[in-house]
Structures are given as structure tokens and as C-alpha cells.
C-alpha positions in Angstrom: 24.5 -3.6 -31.0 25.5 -3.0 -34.2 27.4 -5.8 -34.7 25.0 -8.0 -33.8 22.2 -6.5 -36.2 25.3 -6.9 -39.3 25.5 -11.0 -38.1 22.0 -11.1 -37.7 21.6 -9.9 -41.6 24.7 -12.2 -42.5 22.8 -15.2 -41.5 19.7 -14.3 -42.9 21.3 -13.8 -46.1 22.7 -17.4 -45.6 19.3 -18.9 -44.7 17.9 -17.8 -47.4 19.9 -18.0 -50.0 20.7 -14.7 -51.2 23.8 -12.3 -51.9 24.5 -9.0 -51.1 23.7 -7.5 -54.5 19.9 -9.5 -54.3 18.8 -7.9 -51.3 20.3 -4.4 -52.3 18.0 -5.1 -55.5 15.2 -5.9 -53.3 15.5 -3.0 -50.9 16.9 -0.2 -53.1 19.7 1.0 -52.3 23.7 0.0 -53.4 25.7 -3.0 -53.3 28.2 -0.9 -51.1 25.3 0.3 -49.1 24.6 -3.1 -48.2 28.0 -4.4 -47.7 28.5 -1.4 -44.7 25.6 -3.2 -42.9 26.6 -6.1 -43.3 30.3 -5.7 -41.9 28.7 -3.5 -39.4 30.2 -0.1 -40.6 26.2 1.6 -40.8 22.5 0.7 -39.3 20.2 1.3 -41.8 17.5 3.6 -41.3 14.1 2.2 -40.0 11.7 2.1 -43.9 15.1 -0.1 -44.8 14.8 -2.7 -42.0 11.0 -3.0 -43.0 12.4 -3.8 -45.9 14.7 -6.0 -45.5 12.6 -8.0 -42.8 10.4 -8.5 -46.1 12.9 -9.7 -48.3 14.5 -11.7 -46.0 11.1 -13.5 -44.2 11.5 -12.1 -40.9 10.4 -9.5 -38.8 11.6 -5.9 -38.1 12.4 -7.1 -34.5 14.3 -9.5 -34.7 17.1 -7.1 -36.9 17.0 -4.9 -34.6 16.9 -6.9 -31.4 17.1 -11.2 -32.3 13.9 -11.7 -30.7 11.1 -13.7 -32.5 8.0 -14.6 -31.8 6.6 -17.8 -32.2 3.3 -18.8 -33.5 1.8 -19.5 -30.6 3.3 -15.8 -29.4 6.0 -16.6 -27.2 8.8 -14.6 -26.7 12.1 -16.5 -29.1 15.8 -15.1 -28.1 18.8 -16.3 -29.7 20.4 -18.7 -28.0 23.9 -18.1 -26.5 26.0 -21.1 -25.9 28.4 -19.0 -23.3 25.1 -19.2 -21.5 23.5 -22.2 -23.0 26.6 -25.5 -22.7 23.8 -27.9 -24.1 23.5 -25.4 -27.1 27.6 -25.6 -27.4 27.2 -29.6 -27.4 24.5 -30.7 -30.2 24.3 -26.9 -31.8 20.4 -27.0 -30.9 18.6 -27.7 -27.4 16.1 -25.4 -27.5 14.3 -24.8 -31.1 15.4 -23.2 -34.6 13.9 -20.4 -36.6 15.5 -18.6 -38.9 18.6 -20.5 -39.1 19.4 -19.8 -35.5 18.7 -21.5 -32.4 16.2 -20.1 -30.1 15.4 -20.8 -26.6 12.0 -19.3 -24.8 12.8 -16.5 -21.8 12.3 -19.5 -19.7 14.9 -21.6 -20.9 17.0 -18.4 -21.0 16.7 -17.8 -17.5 17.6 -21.8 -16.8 20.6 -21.0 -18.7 21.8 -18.1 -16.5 
């Protein structure tokens, strides 16, 4: 789990153009703080996720879990391409948000 919220905030960081030391500005707290979520070493505390879902134009949820929801209110997961081969093959069957690719719980259970 924790590795997965640390890539999670690596990408976001990449989608949206920021470094380390802009969201640690954004959030307050250290450069270093950030850095140990980021490689996965500490989960921040719950007010700091808020946070960061802010600064980073996401949502609390999917930090903590990779699930979105879209705007009609479907259920998003990340996509897995171990379970996913078409997501392997073009990088995107299903749909992208937040610089991942998505797939509804219905293509997810196709997948399985």
C-alpha cells in the first residue's frame, strides 16, 4: 500500500508539473518530509493528503486508494496491464485521468 500511494504522488507530481520542494511549499511541511513519501519511506497523516489532493487536482481517494470518480460518477481504477494486455499494447484502452489510465469496474472485471 504504501508504495503504491508514493507512485501515485510521483505521477501526480509529473502530471502536473511540479517538484518536490513546490508541493512541500504548498502543503507545509519539508522538502525531506516530502521526499520520504515520495520514495515510500512515510504515509502522511490524513489533513496532509487533503492537502495535497488540493495542490495536486485530485481527490483524497485516489492517494490513498487510485480510485477516481468520473463525472458522470462511475467508479475509475487504475488500470493494470498484468491484468489489462490491451493496456500493455497502445498504453491506453480504457480512458485517462490524471495521467494514468483508467478502466471502469466493468472493464476490470473483463480483464480478470
Amino acid at each position: 500500500m504504501i508504495e503504491a500511494i508514493a507512485r501515485r504522488l510521483r505521477g501526480l507530481l509529473r502530471a502536473n508539473g511540479m517538484k518536490q520542494k513546490d508541493l512541500a511549499a504548498e502543503i507545509g511541511v519539508t522538502e525531506a518530509t516530502v521526499s520520504r513519501y515520495l520514495s515510500g519511506q512515510r504515509i502522511p497523516r490524513a489533513h496532509l493528503i487533503i492537502r495535497m489532493a488540493r495542490s495536486l487536482a485530485t481527490t483524497p481517494d485516489y492517494i490513498l486508494t487510485g480510485v477516481l470518480r468520473a463525472s458522470d460518477g462511475t467508479m475509475l481504477y487504475e488500470c493494470d496491464p498484468e491484468k489489462n494486455p490491451e493496456c500493455r499494447k497502445t498504453g491506453c484502452a480504457c480512458g485517462t485521468a490524471q495521467g494514468k489510465c483508467y478502466m471502469t469496474a466493468k472493464e476490470s472485471a473483463r480483464a480478470e
